[in-house]
C-alpha positions in Angstrom: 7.1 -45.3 43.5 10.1 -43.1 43.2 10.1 -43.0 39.6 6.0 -41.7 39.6 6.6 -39.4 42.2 9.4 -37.6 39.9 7.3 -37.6 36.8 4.6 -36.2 38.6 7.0 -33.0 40.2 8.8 -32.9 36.4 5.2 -32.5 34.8 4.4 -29.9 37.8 7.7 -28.1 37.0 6.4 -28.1 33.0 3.4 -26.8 33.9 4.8 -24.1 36.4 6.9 -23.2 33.0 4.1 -22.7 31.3 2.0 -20.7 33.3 5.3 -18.4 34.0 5.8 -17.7 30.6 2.0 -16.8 29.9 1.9 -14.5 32.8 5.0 -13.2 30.9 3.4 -12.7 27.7 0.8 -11.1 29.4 2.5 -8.7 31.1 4.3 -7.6 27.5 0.1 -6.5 26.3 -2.4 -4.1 27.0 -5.0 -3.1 25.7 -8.4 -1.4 27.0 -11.6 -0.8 25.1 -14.4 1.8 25.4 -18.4 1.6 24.1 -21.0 4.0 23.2 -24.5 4.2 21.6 -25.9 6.0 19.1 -29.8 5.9 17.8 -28.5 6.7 13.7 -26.1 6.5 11.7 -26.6 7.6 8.2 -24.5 8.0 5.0 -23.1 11.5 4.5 -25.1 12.4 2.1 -28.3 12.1 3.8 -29.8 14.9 5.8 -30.8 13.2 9.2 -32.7 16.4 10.2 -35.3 15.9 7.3 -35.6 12.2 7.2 -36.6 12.3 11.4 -39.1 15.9 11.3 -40.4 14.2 7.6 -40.8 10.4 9.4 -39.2 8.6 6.3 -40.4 5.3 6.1 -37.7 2.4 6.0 -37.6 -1.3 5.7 -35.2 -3.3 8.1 -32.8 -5.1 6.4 -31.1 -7.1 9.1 -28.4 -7.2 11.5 -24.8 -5.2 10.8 -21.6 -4.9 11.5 -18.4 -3.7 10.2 -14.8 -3.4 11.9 -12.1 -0.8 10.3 -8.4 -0.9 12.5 -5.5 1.7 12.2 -1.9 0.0 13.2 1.3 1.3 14.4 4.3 0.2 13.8 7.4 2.1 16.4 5.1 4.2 17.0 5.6 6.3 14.2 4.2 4.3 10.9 0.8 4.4 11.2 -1.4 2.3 8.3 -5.4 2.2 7.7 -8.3 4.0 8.9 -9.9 3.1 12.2 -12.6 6.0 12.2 -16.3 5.1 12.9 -17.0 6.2 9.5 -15.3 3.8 8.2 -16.3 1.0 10.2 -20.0 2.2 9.6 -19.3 1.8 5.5 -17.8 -1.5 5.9 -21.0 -2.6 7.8 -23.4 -1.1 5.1 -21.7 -3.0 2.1 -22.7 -6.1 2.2 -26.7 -5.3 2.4 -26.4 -1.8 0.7 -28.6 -0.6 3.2 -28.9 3.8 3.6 -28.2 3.7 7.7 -28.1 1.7 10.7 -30.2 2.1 13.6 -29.8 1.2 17.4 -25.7 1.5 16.6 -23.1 0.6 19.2 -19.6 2.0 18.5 -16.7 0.2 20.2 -13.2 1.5 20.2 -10.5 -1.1 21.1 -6.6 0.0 21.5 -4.3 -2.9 21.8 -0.2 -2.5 22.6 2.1 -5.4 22.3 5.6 -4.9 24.4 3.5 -1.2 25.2 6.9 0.5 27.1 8.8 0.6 23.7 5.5 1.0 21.9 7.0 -1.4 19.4 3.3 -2.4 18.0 0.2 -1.4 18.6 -3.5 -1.3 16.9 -6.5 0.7 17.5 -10.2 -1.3 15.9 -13.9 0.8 15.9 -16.3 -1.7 15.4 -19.8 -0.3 15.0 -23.1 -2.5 15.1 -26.5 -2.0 14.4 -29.3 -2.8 12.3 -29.0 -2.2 8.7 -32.3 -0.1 7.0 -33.5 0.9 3.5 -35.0 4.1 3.1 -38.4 3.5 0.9 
């Protein structure tokens, strides 16, 4: 009975480890996020104005999404582009639709080991329906 008793506390001890060094990991991240909504977003060389006063017909195309992420690297080295214009290309591509309607825009910021700002990435993600002007 001895013998079970010990496995049982070693395996306890194990898992103790574990969850210590998660809570650990965890403490070494952040990260925080913030959401908005926007009823169009259209390519720049469309003229929003005239294509809601003129009612331009559209077809639907289908759900879309695109994500576009800027990291840092110290701090100071930055790479990418994490703007929602960029995000809202990437989400457009793959139908090669002219806009996206009911769009949600998401801006994530994510910091590993954040007191030293040793690494850290910023991701827009916009969503939305995909449309074809007619």
């Amino acid at each position: 009975m001895s013998g079970q008793s010990r496995l049982g506390t070693v395996s306890g001890t194990g898992a103790m480890h574990r969850i210590i060094a998660v809570a650990g990991l965890l403490a070494l991240t952040s990260a925080c996020t913030s959401v908005g909504q926007i009823g169009i977003m259209t390519k720049p060389g469309a003229d929003p104005g005239a294509l809601l006063t003129q009612a331009t017909a559209y077809e639907q195309i289908g759900p879309a999404n695109g994500e576009a992420c800027r990291y840092f690297l110290l701090g100071v080295a930055p790479w990418g582009d994490s703007t929602a214009t960029r995000a809202f290309e990437k989400a457009l591509e793959p139908s090669g639709g002219d806009a996206l309607i009911n769009v949600t825009v998401s801006t994530s910021l994510y910091g590993f080991i954040p007191i030293y700002n040793v690494f850290s990435f910023t991701c827009t993600t916009v969503e939305g329906v995909a449309i074809r002007y007619k």
